[in-house]
C-alpha positions as CSV (number, residue, x, y, z in Angstrom):
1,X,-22.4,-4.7,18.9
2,X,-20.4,-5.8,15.7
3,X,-17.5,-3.1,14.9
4,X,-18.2,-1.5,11.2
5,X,-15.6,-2.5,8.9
6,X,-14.9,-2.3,5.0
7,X,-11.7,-4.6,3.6
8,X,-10.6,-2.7,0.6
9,X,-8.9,-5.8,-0.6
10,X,-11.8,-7.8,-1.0
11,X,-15.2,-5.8,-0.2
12,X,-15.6,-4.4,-4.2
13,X,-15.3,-0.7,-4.7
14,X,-13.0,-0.2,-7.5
15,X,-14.5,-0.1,-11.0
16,X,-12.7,-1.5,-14.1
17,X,-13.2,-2.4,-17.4
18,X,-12.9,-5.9,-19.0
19,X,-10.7,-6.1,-22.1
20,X,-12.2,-6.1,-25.4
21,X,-10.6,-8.8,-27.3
22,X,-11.2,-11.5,-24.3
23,X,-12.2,-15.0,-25.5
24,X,-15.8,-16.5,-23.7
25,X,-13.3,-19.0,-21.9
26,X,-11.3,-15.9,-21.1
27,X,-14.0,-13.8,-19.5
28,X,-15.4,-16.8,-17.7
29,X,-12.3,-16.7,-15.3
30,X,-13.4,-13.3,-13.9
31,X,-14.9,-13.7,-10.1
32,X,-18.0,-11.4,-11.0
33,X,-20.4,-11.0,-14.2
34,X,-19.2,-8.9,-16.9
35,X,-18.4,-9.0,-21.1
36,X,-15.8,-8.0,-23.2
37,X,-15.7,-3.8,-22.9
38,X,-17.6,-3.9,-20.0
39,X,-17.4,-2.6,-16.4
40,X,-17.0,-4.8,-13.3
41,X,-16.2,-3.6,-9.6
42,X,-13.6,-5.7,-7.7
43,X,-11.9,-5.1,-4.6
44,X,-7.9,-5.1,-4.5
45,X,-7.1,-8.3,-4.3
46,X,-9.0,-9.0,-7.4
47,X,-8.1,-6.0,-9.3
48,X,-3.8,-7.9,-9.0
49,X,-5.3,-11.4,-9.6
50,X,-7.3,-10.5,-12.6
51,X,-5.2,-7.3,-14.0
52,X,-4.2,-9.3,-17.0
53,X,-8.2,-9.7,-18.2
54,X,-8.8,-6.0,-17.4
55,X,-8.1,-2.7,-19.8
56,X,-7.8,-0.5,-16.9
57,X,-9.1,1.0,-13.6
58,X,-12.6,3.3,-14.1
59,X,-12.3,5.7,-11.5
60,X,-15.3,8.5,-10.9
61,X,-12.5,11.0,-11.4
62,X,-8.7,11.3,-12.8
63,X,-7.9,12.6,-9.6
64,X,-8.4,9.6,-7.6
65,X,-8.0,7.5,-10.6
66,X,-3.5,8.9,-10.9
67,X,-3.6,8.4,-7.0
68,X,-5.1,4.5,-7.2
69,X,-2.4,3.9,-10.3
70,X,0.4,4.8,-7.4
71,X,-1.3,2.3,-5.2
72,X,-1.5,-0.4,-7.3
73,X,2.0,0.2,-8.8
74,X,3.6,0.0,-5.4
75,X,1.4,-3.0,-4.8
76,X,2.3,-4.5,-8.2
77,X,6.4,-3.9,-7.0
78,X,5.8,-5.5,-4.3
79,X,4.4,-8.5,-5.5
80,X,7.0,-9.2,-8.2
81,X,9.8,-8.6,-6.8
82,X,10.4,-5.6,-8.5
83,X,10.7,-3.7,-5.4
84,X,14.4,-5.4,-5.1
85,X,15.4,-7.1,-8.2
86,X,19.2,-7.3,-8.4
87,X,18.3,-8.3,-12.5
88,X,15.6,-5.8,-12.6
89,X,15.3,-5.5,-16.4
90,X,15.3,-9.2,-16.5
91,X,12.9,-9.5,-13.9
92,X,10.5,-7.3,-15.6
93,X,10.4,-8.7,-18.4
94,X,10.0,-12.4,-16.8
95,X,6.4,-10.8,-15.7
96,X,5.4,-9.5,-18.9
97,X,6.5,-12.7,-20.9
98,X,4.2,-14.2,-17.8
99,X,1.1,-11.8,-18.8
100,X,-0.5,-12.0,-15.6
101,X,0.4,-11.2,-11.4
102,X,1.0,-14.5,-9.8
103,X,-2.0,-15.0,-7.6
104,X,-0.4,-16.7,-5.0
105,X,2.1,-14.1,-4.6
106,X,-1.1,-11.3,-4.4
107,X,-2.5,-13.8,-1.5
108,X,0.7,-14.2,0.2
109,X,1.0,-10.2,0.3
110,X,-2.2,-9.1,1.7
111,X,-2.0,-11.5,4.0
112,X,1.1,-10.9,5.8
113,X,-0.8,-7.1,6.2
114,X,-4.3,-8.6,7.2
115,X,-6.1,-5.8,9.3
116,X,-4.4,-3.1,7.8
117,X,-6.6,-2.6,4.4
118,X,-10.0,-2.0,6.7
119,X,-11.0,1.3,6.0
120,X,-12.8,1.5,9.9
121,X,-10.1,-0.7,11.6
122,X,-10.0,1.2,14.9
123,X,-6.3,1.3,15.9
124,X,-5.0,1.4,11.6
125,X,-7.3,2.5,9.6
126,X,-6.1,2.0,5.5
127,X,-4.5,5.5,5.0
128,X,-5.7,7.5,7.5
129,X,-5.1,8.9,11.2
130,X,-6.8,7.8,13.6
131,X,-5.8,10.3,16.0
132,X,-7.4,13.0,14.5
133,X,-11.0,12.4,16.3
134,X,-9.1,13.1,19.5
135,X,-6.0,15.7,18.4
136,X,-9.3,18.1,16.4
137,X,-11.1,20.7,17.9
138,X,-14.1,20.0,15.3
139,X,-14.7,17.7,12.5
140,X,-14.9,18.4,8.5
141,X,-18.0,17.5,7.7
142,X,-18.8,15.0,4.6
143,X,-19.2,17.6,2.2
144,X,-15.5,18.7,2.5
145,X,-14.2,15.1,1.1
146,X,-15.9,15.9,-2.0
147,X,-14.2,17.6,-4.6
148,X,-15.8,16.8,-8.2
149,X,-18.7,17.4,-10.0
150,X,-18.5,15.7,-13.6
151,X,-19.6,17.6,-16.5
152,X,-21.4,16.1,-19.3
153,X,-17.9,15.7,-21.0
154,X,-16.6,12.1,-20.5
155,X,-13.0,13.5,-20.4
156,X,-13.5,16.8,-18.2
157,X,-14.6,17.0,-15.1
158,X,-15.3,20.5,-14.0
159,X,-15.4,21.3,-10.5
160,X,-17.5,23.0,-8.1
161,X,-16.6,24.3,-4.5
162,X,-17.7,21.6,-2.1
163,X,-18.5,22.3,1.4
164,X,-20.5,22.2,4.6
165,X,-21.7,19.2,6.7
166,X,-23.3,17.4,3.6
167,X,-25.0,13.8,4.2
168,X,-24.1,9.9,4.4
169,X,-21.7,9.3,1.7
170,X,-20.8,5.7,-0.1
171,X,-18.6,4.5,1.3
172,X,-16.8,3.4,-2.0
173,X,-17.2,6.9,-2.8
174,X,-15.6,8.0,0.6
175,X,-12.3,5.6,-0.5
176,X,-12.2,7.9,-3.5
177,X,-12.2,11.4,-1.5
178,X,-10.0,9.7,0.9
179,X,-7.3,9.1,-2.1
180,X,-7.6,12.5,-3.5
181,X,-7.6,14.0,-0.3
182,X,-4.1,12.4,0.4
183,X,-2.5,12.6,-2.9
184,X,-4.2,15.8,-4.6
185,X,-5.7,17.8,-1.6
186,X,-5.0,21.6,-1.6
187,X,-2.8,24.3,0.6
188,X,-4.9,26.3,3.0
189,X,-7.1,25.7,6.4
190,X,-8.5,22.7,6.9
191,X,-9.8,21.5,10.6
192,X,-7.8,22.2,13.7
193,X,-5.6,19.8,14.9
194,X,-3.6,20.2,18.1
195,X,0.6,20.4,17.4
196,X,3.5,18.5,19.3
197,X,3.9,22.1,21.0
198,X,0.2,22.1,22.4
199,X,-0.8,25.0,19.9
200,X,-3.7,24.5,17.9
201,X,-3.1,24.8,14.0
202,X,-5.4,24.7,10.8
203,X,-3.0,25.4,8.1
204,X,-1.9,22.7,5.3
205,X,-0.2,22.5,2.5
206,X,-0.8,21.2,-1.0
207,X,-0.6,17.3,-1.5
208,X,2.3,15.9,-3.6
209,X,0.5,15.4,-7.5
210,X,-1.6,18.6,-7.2
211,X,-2.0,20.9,-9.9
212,X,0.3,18.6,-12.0
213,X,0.2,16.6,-14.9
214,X,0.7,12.7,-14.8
215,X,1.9,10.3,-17.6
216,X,1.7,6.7,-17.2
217,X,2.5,4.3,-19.8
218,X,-0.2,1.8,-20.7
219,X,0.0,-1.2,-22.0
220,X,-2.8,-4.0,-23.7
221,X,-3.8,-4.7,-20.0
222,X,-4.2,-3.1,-16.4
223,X,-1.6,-5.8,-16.0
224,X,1.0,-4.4,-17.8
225,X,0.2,-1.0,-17.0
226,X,1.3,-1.4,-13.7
227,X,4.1,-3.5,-14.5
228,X,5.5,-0.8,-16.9
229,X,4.8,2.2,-14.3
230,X,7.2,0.5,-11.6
231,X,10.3,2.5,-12.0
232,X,14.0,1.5,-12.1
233,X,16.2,1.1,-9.1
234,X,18.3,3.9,-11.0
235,X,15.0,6.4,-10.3
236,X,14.6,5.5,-6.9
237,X,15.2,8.0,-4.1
238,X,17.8,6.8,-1.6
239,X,17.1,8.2,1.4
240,X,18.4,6.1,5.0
241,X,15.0,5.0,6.5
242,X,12.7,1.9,5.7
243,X,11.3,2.1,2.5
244,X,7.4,1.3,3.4
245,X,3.9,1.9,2.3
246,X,1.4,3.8,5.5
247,X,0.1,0.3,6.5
248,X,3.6,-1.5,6.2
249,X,5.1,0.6,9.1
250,X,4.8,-0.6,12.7
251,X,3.8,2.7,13.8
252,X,1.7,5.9,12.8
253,X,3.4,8.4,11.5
254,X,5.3,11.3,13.7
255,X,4.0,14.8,12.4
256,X,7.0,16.4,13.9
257,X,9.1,14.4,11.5
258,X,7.6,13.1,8.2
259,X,9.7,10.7,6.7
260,X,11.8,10.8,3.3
261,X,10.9,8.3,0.7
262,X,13.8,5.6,0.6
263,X,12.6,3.6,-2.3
264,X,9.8,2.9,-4.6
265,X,7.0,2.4,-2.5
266,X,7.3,5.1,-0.1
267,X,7.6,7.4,-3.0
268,X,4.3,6.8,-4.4
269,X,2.5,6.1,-1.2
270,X,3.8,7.5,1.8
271,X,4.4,11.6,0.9
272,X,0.8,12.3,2.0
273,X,0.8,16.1,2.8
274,X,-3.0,15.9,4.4
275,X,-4.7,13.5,7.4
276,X,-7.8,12.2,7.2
277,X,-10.0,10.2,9.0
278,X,-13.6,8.8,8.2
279,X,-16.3,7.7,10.7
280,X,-19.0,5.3,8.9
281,X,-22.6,4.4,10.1
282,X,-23.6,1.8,12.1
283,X,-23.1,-0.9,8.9
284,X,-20.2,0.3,7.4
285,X,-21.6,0.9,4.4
286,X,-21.8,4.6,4.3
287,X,-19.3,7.5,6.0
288,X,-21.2,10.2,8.4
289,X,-18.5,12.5,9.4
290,X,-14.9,13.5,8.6
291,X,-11.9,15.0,9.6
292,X,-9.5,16.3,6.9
293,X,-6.6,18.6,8.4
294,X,-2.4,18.7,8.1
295,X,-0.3,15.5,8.0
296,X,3.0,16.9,9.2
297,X,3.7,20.2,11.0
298,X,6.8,20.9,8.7
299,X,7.3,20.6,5.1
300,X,7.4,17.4,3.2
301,X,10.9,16.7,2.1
302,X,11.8,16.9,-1.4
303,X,11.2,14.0,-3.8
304,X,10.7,13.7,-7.4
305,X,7.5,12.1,-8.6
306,X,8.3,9.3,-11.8
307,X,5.1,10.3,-13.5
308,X,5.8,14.4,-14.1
309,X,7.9,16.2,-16.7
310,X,10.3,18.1,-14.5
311,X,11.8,21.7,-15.1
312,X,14.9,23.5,-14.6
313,X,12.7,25.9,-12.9
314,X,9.1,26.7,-11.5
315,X,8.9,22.8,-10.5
316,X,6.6,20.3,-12.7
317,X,4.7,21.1,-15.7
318,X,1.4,22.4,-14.1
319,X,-2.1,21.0,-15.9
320,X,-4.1,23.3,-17.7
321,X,-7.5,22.0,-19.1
322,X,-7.2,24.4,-22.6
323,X,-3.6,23.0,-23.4
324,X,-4.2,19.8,-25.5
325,X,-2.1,17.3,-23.9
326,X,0.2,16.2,-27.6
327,X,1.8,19.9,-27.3
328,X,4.0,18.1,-24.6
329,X,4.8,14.9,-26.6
330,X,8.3,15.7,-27.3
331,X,9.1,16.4,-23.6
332,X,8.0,12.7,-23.2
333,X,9.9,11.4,-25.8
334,X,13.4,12.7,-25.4
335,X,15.1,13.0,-22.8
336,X,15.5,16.8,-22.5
337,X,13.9,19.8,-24.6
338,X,16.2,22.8,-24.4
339,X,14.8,26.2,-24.2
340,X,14.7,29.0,-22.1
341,X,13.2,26.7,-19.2
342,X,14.8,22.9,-20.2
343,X,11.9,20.2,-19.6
344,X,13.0,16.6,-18.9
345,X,11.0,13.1,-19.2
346,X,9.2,11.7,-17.0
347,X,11.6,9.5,-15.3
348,X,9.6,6.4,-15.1
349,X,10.2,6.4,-19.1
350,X,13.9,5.9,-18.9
351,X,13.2,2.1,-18.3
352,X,10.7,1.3,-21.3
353,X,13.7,2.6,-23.8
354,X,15.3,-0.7,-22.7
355,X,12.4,-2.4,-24.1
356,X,12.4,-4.6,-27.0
357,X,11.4,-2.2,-29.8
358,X,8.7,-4.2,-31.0
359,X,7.2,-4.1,-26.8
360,X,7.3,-0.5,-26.7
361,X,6.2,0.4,-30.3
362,X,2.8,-0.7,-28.9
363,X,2.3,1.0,-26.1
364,X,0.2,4.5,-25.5
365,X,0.8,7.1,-22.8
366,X,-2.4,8.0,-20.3
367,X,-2.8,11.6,-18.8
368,X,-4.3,12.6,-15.6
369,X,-4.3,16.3,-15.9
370,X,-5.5,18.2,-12.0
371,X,-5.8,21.9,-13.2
372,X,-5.9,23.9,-9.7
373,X,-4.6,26.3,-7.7
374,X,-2.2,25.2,-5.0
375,X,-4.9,26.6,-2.4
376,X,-8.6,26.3,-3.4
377,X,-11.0,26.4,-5.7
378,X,-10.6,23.7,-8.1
379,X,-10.7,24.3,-11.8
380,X,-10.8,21.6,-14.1
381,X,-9.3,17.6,-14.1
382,X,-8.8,15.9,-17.6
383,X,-7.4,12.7,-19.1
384,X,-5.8,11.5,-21.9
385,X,-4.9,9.0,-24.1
386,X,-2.5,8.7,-26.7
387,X,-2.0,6.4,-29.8
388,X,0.8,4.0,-29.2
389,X,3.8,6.1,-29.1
390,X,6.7,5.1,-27.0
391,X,8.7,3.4,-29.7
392,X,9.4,6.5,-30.8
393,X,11.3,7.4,-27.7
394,X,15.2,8.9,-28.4
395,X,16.9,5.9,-27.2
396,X,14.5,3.6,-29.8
397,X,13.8,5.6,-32.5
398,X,16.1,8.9,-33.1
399,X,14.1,10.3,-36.4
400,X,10.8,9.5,-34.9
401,X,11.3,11.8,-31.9
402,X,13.0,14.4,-33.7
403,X,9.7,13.9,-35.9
404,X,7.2,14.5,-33.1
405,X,9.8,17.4,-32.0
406,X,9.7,19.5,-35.4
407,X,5.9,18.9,-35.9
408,X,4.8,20.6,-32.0
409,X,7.5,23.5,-32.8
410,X,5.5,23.8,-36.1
411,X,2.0,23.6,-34.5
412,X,3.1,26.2,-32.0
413,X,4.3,28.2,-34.4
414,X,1.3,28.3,-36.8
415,X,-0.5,28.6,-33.2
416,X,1.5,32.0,-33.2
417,X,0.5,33.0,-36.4
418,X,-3.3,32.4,-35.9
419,X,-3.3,34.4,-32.5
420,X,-1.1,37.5,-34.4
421,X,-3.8,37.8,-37.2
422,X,-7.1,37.7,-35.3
423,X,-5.1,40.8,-32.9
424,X,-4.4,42.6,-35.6
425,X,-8.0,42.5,-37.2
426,X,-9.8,43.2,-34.5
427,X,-7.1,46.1,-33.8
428,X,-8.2,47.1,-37.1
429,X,-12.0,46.4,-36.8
430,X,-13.1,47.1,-33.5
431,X,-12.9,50.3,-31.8
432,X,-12.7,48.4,-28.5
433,X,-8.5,48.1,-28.6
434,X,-8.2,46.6,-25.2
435,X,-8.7,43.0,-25.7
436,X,-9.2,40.8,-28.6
437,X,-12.1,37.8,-28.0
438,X,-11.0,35.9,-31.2
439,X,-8.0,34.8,-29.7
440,X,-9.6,32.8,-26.7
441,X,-12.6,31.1,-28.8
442,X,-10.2,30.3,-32.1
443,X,-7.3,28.8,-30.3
444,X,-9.0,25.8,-28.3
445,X,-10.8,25.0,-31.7
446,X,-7.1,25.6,-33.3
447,X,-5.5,23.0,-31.0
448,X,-8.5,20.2,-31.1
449,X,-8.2,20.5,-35.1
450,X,-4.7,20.6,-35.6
451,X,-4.6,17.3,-33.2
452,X,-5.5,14.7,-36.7
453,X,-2.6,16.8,-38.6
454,X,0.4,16.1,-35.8
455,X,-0.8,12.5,-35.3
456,X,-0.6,12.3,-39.2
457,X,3.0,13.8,-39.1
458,X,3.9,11.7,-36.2
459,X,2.7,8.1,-37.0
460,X,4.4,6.7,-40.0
461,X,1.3,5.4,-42.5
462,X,1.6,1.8,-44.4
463,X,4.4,3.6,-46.7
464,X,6.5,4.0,-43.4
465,X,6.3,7.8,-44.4
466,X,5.6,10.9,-42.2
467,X,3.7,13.6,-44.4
468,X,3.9,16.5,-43.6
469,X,0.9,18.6,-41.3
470,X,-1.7,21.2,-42.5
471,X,-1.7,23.2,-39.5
472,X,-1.6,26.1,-41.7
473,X,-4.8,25.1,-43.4
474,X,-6.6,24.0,-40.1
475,X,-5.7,27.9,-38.7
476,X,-7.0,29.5,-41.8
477,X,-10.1,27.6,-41.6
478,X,-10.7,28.5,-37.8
479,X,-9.3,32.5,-38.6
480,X,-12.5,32.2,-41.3
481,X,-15.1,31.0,-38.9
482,X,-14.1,33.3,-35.9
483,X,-13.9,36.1,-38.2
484,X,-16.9,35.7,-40.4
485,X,-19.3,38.2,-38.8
486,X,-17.1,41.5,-39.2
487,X,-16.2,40.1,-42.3
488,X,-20.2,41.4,-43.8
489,X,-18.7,45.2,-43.4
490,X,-16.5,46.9,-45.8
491,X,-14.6,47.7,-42.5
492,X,-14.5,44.1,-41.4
493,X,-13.8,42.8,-44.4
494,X,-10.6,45.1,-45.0
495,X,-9.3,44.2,-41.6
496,X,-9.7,40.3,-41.8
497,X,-8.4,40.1,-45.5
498,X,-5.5,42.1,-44.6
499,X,-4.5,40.1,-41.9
500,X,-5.6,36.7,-43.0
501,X,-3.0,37.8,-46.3
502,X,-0.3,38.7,-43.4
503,X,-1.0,35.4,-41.6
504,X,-0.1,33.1,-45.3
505,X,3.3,35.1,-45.7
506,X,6.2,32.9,-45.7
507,X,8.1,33.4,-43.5
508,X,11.2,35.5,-44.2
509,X,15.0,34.1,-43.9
510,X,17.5,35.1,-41.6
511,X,18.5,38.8,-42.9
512,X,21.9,38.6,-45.0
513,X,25.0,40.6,-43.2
């Protein structure tokens, strides 16, 4: 009877989308069908060989979409070199002169690893354990692996608690779960799973991007994208220990000891806080049956993630689906941003200020935003893309950062304003005192408006000048439109005007001594 087997690197299952401005001669040298701006689904191998004809990855969510971008980054190092460059900088930029992954390096790669990217190898299954079918007192179920549920918003995906046996999943599908599972999964109980001491334990705890916020810079093609999200050697943790992906090592992984990261590539693919392992149907083409449970039986060491804007304290920024993702624009542009709790860059970013100005002037900044808990439910997951932006980072352009800096600590502040007004006429109009429902509907339209205004402030126009925002217009304008109902009563109307007059006060000077 023939084994059931999926080869990630060449069976398709990864959707991306074919650049825009590719010639017909261009488009013809894709393996499969598909125009300019369209969608094509490629397997690994082809997703390296052709990343210099593709935008970018489409993934069903941004959850596994930040966790693939690891992947492929680490794969990308690994394949130029960049994983041990003495030159690095130099290096780097001899692959985007290039434009394109050599494909013979891509075929030399996977094929000193053949067997180990088969999603129902037997003995090494890509990225999971295969002990677990053995170690677990019960299995997961397929409805555990699932986590999303899209909304009609191409950018949100709201999520639904997922549980219970649940039926056949695709098995491309499955690959997706898998990488959330491994990269975004959450703290809590998960399936039993017998320790090195013989007890049993369910407990786990949350995977290493979870609740966080990830910035990647993008380039004009997947191919640069993942060249650019390689970071320096002077990022790279330096742990003793073999610096390997899960299906480089020898050997599975020892739960008593999970290993530190002790370069690039571990970093972004070995700190896997969850185990997982899927059993497909007969063909291979769909998974019946999980188990999801703990990875390692103590805590994963300490490592900092290139992709997050670190804190002095309370660890990375966390996502949150009603904060517009500009607001943190200057923390991705200079190095530090004082304040009561200091916020620092993205460390991946410290590279592309070495970049030729004119290189990084056009390059943009993508989001994946996973707003959750630590432990279950989900909330929301979001994405983002910016204008091209990073040549206005410190170290290449001094006044356009302090720019982007001055124009968010305006917005916040008018942000301020707006919230103040609409509590103190509803204080003043409504006898309910306890809370004030202006605040929560005007601000999310307050931030989505004011969005135009920053970029405007922000992105020199053919003059080379920066005018400055109307954020104080846009809040007047949503203070009007939440308040225009209790604005009909005498009562209303005295309360709104009073306070929309208090809101358009200058404000006053520092006091004189």
């Amino acid at each position: 009877m023939t084994r059931a087997s999926f080869d990630v690197v060449v069976r398709p299952w990864i959707p991306a989308r074919v650049r825009a401005d590719l010639s017909d001669e261009q488009v013809a040298e894709l393996p499969v069908r598909g125009g300019p701006g369209e969608s094509v689904v490629l397997g690994l191998a082809d997703v390296l060989r052709w990343a210099h004809l593709l935008e970018h990855i489409d993934c069903p969510d941004p959850a596994s979409e930040s966790a693939l971008l690891r992947v492929l980054i680490a794969l990308t190092a690994r394949v130029t070199g960049l994983d041990e460059a003495e030159d690095w900088d130099d290096t780097r930029w001899d692959v985007l002169e290039a434009g394109c992954l050599a494909p013979g390096r891509v075929d030399e790669y996977f094929g000193r690893y053949a067997g180990r990217f088969d999603l129902f190898d037997v003995a090494r299954p890509w990225l999971q354990e295969p002990r677990l079918a053995g170690e677990c007192t019960g299995s997961s179920g397929t409805g555990r692996l699932l986590m999303t549920s899209p909304s009609g918003n191409n950018h949100v995906w709201w999520l639904l608690e997922k549980g219970g046996l649940g039926g056949p999943v695709p098995v491309a599908t499955a690959a997706f779960g898998l990488l959330t599972w491994l990269f975004a999964g959450p703290s809590g109980t998960a399936a039993n799973r017998r320790r090195s001491d013989g007890r049993n334990s369910h407990y786990t705890v949350a995977g290493p991007i979870r609740a966080l916020v990830s910035w990647f810079p993008a380039g004009r093609s997947l191919a640069e994208t993942l060249v650019l999200g390689v970071p320096s050697p002077d990022t790279w943790p330096t742990n003793p220990g073999r610096d390997e992906a899960p299906w480089e090592a020898e050997q599975l992984p020892d739960p008593r000891l999970p290993a530190a990261p002790a370069g690039p590539v571990s970093l972004l693919t070995g700190r896997a806080a969850h185990a997982v392992l899927l059993k497909p149907d007969a063909e291979g083409g769909h998974v019946t049956d999980t188990w999801v449970t703990w990875a390692c039986e103590n805590e994963l060491p300490e490592a900092e993630d290139p992709y997050v804007i670190r804190r002095d304290e309370g660890g990375p920024v966390r996502a949150n689906c009603a904060r517009v993702a500009w607001r943190d624009l200057d923390a991705l542009l200079l190095k530090t941003v004082p304040g009561k709790v200091a916020r620092y860059r993205p460390a991946v970013l410290a590279s592309i200020a070495r970049l030729p100005m004119e290189t990084a002037a056009g390059l943009r900044l993508r989001a994946y935003g996973l707003h959750q808990e630590r432990r279950d439910p989900e909330t929301a997951w979001f994405t983002a893309v910016t204008p091209p932006v990073l040549g206005a980072l410190e170290e290449l352009d001094e006044d356009g950062a302090a720019a982007v800096s001055v124009a968010r600590v305006r917005a916040e502040g008018v942000s301020a304003g707006l919230a103040k007004a609409l509590r103190a006429a509803w204080q003043a109009y409504s006898n309910d005192k306890r809370v004030c429902p202006w605040v929560d509907s005007a601000l999310p339209v307050y931030w989505s408006e004011a969005e135009a205004e920053f970029w405007k402030a922000v992105l020199p126009d053919d003059s080379g000048q920066r005018p400055r925002p109307a954020f104080q217009r846009v809040a007047t304008q949503v203070f009007d439109a939440v308040t225009a109902t209790a604005a009909v009563t005498p009562r209303g109307m005295q309360a709104v005007e009073q306070a929309r007059a208090d809101m358009l006060k200058p404000p006053r000077g520092p006091r004189k001594k």
